[in-house]
C-alpha positions as CSV (number, residue, x, y, z in Angstrom):
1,X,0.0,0.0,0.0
2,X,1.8,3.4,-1.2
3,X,1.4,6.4,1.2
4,X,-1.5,8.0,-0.6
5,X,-3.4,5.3,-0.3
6,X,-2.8,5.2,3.1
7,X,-3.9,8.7,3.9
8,X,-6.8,8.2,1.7
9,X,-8.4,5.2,3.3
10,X,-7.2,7.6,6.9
11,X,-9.4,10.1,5.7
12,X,-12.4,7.7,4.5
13,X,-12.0,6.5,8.8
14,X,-12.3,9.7,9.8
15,X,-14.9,10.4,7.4
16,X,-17.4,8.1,8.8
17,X,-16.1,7.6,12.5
18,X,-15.0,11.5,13.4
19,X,-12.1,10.0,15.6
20,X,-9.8,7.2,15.7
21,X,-6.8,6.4,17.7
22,X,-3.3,5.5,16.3
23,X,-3.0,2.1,17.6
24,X,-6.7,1.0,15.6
25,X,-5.3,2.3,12.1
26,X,-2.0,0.5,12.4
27,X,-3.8,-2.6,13.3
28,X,-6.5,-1.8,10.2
29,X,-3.6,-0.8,7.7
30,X,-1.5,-3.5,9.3
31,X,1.8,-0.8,9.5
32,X,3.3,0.3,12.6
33,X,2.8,3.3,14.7
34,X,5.8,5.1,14.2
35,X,4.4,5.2,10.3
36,X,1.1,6.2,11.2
37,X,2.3,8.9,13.3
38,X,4.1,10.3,10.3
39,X,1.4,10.1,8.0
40,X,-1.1,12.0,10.9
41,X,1.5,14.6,11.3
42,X,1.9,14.9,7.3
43,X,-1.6,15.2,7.4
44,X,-2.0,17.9,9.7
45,X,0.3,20.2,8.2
46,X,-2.1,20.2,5.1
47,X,-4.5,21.0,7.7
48,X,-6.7,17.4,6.4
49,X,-7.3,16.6,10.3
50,X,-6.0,17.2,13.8
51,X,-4.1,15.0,16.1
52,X,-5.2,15.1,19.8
53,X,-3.7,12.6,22.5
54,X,-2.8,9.4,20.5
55,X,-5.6,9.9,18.3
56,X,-6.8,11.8,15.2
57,X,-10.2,13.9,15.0
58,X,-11.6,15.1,11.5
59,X,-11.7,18.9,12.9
60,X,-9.6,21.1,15.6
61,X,-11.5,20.9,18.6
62,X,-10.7,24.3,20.0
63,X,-12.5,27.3,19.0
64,X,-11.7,30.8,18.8
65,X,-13.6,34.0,19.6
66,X,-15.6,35.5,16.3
67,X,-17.6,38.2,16.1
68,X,-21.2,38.2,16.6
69,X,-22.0,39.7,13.1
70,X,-19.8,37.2,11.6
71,X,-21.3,34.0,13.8
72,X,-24.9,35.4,12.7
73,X,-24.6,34.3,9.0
74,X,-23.5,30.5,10.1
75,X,-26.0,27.6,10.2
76,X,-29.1,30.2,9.7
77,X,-31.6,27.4,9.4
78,X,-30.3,25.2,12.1
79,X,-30.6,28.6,14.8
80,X,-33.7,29.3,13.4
81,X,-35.4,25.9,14.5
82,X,-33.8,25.1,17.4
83,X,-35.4,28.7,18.3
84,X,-38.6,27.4,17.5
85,X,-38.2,24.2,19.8
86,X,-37.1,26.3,22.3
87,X,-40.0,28.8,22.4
88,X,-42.3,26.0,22.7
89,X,-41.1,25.1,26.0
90,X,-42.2,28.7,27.7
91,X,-45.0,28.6,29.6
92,X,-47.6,31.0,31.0
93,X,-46.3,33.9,33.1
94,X,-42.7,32.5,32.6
95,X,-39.7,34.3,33.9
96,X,-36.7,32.9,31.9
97,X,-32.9,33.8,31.6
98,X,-31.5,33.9,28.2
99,X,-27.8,34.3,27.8
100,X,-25.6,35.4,25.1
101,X,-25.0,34.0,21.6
102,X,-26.3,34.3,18.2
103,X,-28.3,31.2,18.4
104,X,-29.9,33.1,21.2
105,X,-31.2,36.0,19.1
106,X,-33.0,33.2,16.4
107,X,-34.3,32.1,20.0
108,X,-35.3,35.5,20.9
109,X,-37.5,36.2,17.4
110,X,-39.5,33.1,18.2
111,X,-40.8,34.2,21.5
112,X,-44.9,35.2,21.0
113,X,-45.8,34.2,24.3
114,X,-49.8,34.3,25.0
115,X,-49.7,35.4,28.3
116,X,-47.2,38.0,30.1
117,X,-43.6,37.2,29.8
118,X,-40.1,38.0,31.8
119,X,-37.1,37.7,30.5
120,X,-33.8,38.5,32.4
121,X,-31.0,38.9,29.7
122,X,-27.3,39.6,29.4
123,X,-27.5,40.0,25.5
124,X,-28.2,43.6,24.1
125,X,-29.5,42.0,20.9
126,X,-32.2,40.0,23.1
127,X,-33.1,42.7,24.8
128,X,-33.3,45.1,21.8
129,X,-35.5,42.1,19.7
130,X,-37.7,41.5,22.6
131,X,-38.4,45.2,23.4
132,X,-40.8,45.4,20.3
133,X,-43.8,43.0,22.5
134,X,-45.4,44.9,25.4
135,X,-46.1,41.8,26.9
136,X,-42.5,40.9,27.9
137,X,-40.8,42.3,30.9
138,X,-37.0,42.8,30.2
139,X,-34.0,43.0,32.7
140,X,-31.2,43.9,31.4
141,X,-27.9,42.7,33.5
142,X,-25.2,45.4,33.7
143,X,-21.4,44.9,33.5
144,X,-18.7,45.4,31.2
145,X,-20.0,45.1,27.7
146,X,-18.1,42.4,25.6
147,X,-18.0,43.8,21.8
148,X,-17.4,40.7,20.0
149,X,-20.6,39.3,21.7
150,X,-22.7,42.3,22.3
151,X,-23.5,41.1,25.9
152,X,-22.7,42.4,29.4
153,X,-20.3,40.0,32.0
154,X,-18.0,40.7,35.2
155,X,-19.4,40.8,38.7
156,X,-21.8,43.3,38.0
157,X,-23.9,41.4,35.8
158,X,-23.5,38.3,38.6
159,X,-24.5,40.4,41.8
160,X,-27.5,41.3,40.2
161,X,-28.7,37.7,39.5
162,X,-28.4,36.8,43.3
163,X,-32.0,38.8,43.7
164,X,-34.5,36.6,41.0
165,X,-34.9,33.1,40.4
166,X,-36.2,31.5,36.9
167,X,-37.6,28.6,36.1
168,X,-35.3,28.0,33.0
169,X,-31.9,29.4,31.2
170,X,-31.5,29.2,27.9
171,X,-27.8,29.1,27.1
172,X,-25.7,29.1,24.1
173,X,-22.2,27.5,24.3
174,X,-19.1,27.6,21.5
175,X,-18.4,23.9,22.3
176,X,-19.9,20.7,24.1
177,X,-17.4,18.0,24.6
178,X,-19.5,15.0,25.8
179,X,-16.4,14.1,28.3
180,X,-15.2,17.7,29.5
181,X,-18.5,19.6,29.1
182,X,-20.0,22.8,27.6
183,X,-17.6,25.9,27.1
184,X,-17.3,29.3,26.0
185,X,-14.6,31.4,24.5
186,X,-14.6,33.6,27.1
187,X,-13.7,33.3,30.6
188,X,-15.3,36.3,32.1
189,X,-19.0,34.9,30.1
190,X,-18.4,31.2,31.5
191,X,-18.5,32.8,35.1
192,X,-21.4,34.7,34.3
193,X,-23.2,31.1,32.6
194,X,-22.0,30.1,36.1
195,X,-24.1,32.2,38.1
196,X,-27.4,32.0,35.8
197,X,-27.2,28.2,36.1
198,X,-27.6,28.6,39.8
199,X,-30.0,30.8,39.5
200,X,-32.1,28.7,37.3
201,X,-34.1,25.4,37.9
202,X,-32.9,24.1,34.9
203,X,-30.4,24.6,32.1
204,X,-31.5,24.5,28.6
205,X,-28.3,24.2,25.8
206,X,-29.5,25.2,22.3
207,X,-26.6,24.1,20.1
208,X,-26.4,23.7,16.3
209,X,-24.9,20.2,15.3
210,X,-21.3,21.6,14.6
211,X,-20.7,22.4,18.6
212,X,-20.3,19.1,19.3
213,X,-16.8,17.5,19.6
214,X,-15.7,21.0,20.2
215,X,-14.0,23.4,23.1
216,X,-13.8,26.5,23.6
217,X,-11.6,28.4,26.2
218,X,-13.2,28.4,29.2
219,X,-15.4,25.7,30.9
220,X,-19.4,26.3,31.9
221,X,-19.7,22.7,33.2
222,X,-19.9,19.6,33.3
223,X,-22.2,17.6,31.3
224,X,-24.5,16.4,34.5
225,X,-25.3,19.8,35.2
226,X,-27.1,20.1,31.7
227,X,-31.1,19.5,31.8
228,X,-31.7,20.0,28.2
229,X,-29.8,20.1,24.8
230,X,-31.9,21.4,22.0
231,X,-30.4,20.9,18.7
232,X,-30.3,20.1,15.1
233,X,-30.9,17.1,13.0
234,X,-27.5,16.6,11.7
235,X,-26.2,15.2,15.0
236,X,-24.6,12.3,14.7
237,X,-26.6,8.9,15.8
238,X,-24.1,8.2,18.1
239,X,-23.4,11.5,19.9
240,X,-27.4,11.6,20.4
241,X,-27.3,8.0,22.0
242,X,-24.7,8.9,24.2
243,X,-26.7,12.3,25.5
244,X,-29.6,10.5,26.4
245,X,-27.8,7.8,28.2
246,X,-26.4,9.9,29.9
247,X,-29.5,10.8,31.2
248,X,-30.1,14.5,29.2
249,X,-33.1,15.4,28.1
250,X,-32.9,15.8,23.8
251,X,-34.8,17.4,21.5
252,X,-34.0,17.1,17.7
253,X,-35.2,19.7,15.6
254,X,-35.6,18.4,11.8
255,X,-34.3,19.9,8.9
256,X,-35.9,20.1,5.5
């Protein structure tokens, strides 16, 4: 087997299994390990995958910060519906927390509720979408205001949580490892999620399908401390299994 062959049929793995360690493709190609290492890090350089702890993963894990304006115009369809699963769940005379994230403002535009309506916020784009019904009450947390986000962290925002209580926070996250948990690219915003998970009976992730299998900078938490996980319908079998077993509530929303 020549060396292209070998990175092909590598990729083809990878293609259908999103990860695979080095010892299982030197006992598939039958080569040893010190040639599969070279082909991985060959590999990498031409930036094909991304080797992580004696393995290789189809896509770099780890996530860095973007603007809001440009994270707006990815997976439009898939935000959009998982905002419309996650509206459904509001009840009458709610008070919810809704953090940051543009998967929160699809949520945001989806919210019609029949009865009044309060909404504690650290996102100005929330705030500014929800502010057109008069049947929503808005609190706006205070702090410093991240730019690349549009939302409000540091204590300021967290003080002011220790006075309400909501039945349910809807949070976006940059990355859900299914082993270290949900993250953010910020640590002053993953103390914030911090706080609002305490301050909420339950945690509600809405995630597109491309979060998973990725981290971002700072940890929320651990998976356990996750009620919900709304997201779309090009999840992979097996990473859906595995959230319910582990005891998560899931909700799919289907595409097309």
């Amino acid at each position: 087997m020549t060396k292209e062959e070998r990175h092909n049929l590598i990729l083809d793995y990878l293609m259908q299994h999103n990860s695979v360690l080095v010892s299982d493709l030197a006992n598939k190609l039958n080569v040893s390990s010190v040639t599969i290492r070279k082909d991985l890090t060959e590999l990498e350089k031409e930036k094909k995958l991304y080797r992580n702890h004696g393995r290789a993963i189809l896509i770099n894990p780890y996530i860095n910060d973007r603007n809001v304006n440009e994270k707006e115009k990815f997976f439009v369809e898939e935000k959009r519906l998982i905002g419309v699963c996650a509206a459904k769940l509001i009840t009458a005379k709610d008070s919810i927390l809704i953090a940051s994230g543009t998967t929160m403002h699809y949520f945001a535009r989806q919210i019609h509720p029949l009865e009044h309506l309060t909404v504690i916020t650290a996102s100005l784009q929330v705030s500014e979408i929800l502010s057109q019904n008069p049947d929503i009450d808005i609190i706006q947390l205070g702090g410093l205001l991240r730019h690349s986000s549009l939302s409000v962290v540091t204590k300021y925002a967290e003080q002011m949580l220790s006075n309400f209580s909501c039945s349910k926070l809807y949070m976006g996250v940059d990355g859900i490892d299914l082993d270290f948990g949900i993250t953010t690219t910020d640590m002053m915003e993953a103390n914030l999620n911090r706080v609002m998970m305490q301050t909420a009976q339950k945690t509600i992730v809405l995630a597109d399908s491309s979060k998973f299998g990725r981290r971002g900078f700072s940890k929320i938490s651990d998976m356990e401390e996750v009620d919900h996980i709304i997201t779309d319908s090009h999840i992979s079998p097996a990473t859906a299994k595995r959230i319910e077993e582990m005891g998560i509530e899931l909700t799919i929303a289907e595409l097309g």
